[in-house]
C-alpha positions in Angstrom: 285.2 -34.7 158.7 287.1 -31.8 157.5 288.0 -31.9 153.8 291.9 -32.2 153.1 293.4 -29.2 150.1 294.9 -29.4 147.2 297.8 -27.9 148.8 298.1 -29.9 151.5 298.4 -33.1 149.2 301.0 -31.6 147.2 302.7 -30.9 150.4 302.7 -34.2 151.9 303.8 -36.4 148.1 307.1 -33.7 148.3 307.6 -34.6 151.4 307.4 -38.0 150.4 309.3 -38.2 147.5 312.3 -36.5 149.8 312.3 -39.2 152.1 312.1 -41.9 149.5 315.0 -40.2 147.5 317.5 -40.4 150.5 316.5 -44.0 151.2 317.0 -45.1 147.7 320.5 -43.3 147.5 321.3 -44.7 151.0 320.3 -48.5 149.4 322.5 -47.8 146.3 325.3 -46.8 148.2 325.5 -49.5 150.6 325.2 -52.2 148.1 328.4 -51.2 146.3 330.3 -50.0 149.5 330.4 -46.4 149.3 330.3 -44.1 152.5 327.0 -42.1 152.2 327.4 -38.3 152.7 326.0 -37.1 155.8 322.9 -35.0 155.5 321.9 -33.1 158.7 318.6 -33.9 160.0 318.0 -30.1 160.2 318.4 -30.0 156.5 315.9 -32.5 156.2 313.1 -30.9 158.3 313.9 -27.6 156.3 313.2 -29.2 153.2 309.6 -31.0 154.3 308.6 -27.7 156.2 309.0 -26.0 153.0 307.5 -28.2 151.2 304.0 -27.2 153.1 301.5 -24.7 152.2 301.9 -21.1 154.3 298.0 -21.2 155.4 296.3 -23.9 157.4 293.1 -25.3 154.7 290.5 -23.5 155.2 287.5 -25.2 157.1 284.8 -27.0 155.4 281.5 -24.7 155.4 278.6 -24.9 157.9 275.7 -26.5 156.4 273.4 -25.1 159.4 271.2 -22.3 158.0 270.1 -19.2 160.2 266.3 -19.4 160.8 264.3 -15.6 159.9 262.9 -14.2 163.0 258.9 -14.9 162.2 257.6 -14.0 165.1 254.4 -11.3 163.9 254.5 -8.4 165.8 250.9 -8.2 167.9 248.6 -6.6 166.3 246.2 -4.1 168.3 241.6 -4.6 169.1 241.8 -0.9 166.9 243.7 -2.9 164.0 242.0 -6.1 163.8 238.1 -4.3 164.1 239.6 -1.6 161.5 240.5 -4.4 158.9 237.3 -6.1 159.4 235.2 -2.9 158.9 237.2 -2.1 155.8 236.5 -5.5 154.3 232.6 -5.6 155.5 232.0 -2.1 153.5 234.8 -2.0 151.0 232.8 -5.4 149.7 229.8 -3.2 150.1 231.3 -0.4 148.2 232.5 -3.0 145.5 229.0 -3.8 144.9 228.3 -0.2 143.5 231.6 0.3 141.5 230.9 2.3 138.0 227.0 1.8 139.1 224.8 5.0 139.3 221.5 3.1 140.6 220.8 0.3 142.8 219.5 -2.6 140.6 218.3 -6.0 141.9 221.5 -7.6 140.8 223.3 -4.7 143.8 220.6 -5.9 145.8 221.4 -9.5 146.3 225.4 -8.9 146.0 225.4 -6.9 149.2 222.6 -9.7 151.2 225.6 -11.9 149.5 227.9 -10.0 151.3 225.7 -9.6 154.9 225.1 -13.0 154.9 229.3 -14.0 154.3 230.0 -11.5 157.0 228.5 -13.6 159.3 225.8 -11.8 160.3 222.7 -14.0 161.9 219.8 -14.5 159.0 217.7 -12.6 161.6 219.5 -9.4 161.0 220.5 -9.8 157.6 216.5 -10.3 156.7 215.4 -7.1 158.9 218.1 -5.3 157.0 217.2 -6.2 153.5 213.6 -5.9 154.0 214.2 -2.3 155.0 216.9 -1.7 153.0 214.7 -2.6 149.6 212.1 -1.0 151.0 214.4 2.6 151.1 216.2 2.0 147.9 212.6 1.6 145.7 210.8 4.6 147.6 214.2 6.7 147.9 216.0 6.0 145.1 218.8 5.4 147.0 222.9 5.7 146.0 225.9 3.8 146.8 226.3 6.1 149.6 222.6 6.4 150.4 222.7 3.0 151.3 226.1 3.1 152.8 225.1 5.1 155.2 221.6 3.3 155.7 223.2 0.0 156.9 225.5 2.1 158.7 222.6 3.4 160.8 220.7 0.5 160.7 223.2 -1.6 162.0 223.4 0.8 165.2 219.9 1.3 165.5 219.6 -2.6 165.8 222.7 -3.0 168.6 220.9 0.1 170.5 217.6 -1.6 170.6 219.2 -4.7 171.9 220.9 -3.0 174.3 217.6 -1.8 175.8 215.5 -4.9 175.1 218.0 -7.3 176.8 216.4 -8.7 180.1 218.8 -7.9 182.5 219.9 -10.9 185.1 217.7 -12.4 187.7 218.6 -9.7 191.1 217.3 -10.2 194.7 214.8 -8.2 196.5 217.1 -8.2 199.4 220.7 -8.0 199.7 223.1 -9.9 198.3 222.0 -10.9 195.0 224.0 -13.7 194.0 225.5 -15.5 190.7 226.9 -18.6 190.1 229.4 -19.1 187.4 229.3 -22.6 185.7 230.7 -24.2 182.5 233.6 -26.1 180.7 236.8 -25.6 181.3 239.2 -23.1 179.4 235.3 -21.6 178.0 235.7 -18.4 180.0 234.1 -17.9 183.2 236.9 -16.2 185.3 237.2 -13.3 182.2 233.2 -13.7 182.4 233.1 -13.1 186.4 235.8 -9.8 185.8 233.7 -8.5 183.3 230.5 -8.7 185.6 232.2 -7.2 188.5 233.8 -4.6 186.7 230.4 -3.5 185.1 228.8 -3.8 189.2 231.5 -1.5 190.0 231.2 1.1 187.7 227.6 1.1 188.2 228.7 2.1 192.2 227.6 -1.5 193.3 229.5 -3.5 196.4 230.8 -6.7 195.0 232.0 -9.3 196.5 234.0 -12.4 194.5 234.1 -15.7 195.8 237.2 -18.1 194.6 235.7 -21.2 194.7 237.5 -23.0 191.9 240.1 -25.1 194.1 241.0 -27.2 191.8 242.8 -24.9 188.7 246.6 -23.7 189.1 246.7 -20.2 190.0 243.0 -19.8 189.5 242.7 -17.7 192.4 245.6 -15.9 191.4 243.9 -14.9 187.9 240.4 -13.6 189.7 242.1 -11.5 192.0 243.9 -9.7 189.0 240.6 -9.2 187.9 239.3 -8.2 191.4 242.0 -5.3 191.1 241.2 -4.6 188.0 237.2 -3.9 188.5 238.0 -2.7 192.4 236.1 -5.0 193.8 236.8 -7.2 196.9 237.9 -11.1 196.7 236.8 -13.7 199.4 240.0 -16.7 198.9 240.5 -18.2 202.2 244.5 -19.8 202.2 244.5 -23.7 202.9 240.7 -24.2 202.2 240.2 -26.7 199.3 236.7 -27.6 199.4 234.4 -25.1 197.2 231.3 -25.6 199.5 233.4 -24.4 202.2 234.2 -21.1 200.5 230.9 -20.9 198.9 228.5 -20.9 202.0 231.4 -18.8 203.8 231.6 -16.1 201.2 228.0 -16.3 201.1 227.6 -15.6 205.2 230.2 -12.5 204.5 227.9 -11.2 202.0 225.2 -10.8 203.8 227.0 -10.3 207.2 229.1 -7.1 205.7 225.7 -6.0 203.4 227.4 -6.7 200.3 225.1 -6.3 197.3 226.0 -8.4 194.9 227.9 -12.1 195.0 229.5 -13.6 192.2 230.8 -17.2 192.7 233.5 -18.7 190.9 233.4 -22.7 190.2 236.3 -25.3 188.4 235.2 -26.3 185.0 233.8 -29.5 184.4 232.4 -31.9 181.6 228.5 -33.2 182.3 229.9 -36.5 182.0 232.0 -36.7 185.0 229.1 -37.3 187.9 231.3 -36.8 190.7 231.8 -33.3 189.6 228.4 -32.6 188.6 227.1 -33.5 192.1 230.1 -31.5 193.6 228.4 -28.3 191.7 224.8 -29.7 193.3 226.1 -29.6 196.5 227.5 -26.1 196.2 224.2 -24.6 195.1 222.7 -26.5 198.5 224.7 -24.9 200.6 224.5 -21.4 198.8 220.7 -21.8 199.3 221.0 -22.8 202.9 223.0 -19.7 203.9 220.6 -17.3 201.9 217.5 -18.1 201.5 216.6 -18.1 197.5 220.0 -18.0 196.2 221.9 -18.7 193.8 219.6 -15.7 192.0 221.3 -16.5 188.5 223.6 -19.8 187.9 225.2 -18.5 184.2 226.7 -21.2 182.1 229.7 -20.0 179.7 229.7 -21.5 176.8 232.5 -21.2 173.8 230.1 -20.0 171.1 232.1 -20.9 167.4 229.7 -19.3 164.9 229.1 -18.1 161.7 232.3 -19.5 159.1 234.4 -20.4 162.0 231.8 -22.8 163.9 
């Protein structure tokens, strides 16, 4: 409710006060007889417009507040891999600060700081074994050993790189993949980073939708198919992912694809129905191409380290 001024108050009693005055005088007068004056009605008017205030009251104030705008603005891969480098060796170089030598107290602050980095105990003892090592035979600086876990640290990703068996291929033509797991964990991102990786390696791939049951999911893997320039086998109208399986399996080896990756709807372990819909599937895979599926990959969500 709008509050009423000061003004307008003021306004209103004058007004009142008028009226009452004529009334009174207009009692008095009758009572002893007397002929009251006449007092236009315009007059009257006049006198209560005056009376008013000039400006309408102002309105009471909104109590609603404006909400700040806190939408973040999206940060970049560069950004977010350049802040985590700076605090993995700024922590590192905070370990040496005003030092000249590597003691044993610098030793265990930066295994402190491997091991709060989440970096798996494996590494972090490979590193420190080798990194005490250096530092006692080499006398090693803050930017000796900088530099060594620098190195190190590549050494160790190069060596996996090399050592990692690669997946389970066929003999033959097509080798085939089947894509398994949870749902949301990641298996159509999984499956477009496969195929892209096929493709660049000049392979002819083949991706079959079968996951009938997500919305758009066969929308999403042919972005991906575009993205990797690979082909996408997603028959309109056909809902049942043993259908598209075997069929997508008979067009890989029909058109001498080399390589099949096959797309399935998530599922828990604990609904049955589904887990012997994804039985069925591999069957039928198996009956169209003899020794297939060559890999069935399970994605997991893997939370480790402080997060998990």
């Amino acid at each position: 409710m709008d509050q009423i001024s000061v003004e307008s108050l003021v306004g209103l009693a004058v007004g009142a006060l008028l009226i009452g005055g004529v009334l009174l005088t207009f009692l008095k007068s009758a009572k002893r007889g007397e002929k009251l004056p006449h007092i236009p009605t315009k007059d009257i008017e006049e006198a209560i417009a005056a009376a008013q205030p000039e400006e309408a009251p102002p309105k009471a104030k909104s109590l609603e507040k404006s909400t700040p705008d806190l939408t973040l603005a999206p940060k970049s891969l560069s950004d977010a891999l350049s802040n985590t480098r700076k605090g993995f060796f700024g922590r590192i170089q905070n370990a040496f600060a005003g030092k000249s030598q590597i003691g044993d107290s610098e030793i265990e602050e930066i295994e402190e700081v491997l091991y709060t980095s989440d970096l798996g105990p494996k590494t972090v003892q490979r590193l420190m074994m080798t990194l005490t090592d250096r530092v006692q035979k080499e006398k090693l600086n803050a930017d000796g050993v900088r530099k060594f876990l620098h190195d190190e640290m590549i050494q160790i990703l190069d060596l996996a790189k090399e050592e990692s068996p690669l997946l389970e291929t066929s003999q033959g033509t097509p080798t085939i993949w089947m894509i398994v797991g949870v749902n949301g964990a990641g298996k159509t991102t999984t499956i477009g980073k496969l195929a892209n990786r096929l493709s660049k390696d000049g392979k002819k791939v083949l991706i079959a939708a079968g996951d009938t049951f997500r919305a758009a999911a066969k929308e999403q893997l042919a972005v991906w198919s575009q993205r990797a320039n690979v082909e996408i086998f997603a028959p309109e109208g056909v809902d049942n992912p043993s259908g598209i399986a075997f069929d997508a399996t008979k067009k890989a080896v029909s058109e001498g694809f080399e390589y099949l990756i096959l797309d399935t709807a998530g599922r828990l372990h604990t609904q049955k129905n589904l887990m012997e819909e994804l039985k069925k599937v591999k069957r039928v895979v198996e009956k169209a191409h003899v020794g297939s599926p060559h890999e069935t990959l399970l994605v997991l969500d893997s939370n480790q380290g402080q997060n998990a």
